[in-house]
N, C-alpha and C positions, 0 to 999 in steps of 0.2 A: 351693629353696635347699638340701635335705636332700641329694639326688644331686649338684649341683653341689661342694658345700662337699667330700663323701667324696672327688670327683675329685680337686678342686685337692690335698690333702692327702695322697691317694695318690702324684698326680706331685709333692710335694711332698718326701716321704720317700724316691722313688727317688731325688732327684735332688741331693737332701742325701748318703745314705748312697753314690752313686755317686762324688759330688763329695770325699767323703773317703776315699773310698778311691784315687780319680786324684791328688788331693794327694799323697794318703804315697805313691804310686808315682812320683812325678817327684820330692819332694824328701829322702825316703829314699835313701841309698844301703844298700843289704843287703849281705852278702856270705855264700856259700856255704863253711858249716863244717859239716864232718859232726860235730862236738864238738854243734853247739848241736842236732844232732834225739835227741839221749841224753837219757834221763831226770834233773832235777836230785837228785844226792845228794852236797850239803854235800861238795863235790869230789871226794867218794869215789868210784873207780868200781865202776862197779855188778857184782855177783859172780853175778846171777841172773838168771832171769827179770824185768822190773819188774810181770808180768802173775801175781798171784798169786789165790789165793779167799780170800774172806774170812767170816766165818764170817755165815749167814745174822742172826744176832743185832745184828749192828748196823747193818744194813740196818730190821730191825724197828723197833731203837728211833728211828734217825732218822726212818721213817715216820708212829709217834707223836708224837714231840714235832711233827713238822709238823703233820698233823692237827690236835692239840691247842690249839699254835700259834693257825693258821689260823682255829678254833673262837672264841677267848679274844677275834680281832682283833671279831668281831662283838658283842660286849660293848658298845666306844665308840658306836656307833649306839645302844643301847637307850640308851645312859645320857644321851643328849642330847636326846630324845624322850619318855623315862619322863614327864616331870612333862604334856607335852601329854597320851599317851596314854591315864594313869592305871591304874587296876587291871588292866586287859587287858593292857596291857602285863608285868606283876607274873608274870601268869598265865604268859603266853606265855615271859618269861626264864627259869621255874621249869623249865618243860617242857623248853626246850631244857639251862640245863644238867643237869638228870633225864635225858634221853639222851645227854647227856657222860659223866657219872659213869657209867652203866651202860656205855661203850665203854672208860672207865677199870678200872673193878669187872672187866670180860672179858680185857681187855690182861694186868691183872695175876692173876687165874686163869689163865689160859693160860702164863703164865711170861714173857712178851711184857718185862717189864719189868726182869727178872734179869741184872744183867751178868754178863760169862764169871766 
């Protein structure tokens, strides 16, 4: 049942995401403006490059807050299982976030957290 079910589900999903993409092609009409492949700026047009650098720092902080994020989302599992698991459980959330804080504690030693 295991390999069967992946199959169907496979051809399941070509056959969806094929089917809507041949919908919007027959009942779309598109039309070719070289206006709509410009980048949008609030009708202004554009005076530069739209391909610019940006300074590595907010590249940084986005990648913490995800991290962190992502960290925090595994919280809701402990907290729906603490009272089965009991003190191991206690144990075990302490430890993880003790290795949160200590990726917090280095982020912001490093400067990781400083806006411009």
């Amino acid at each position: 049942m295991g390999s069967v079910s992946l199959i169907i589900l496979t051809i399941a999903a070509i056959v969806f995401s094929a089917g809507g993409i041949l919908v919007s092609k027959i009942f779309v009409k598109g039309s070719k403006n070289p206006r709509k492949g410009q980048p949008y700026e609030c009708g202004i047009p554009t005076e530069t490059s739209p391909w610019k650098q940006f300074h590595v720092g907010y590249y940084l902080f986005a990648l913490l807050f995800l991290i962190f994020d992502v960290e925090i989302i595994f919280l809701y599992p402990w907290a729906v299982v603490v009272k089965k698991v009991g003190m191991m459980a206690l144990v075990e959330i302490s430890i993880f976030l003790f290795i949160l804080f200590m990726g917090f504690l280095y982020a912001h030693k490093e400067g990781a957290l400083k806006w411009m």
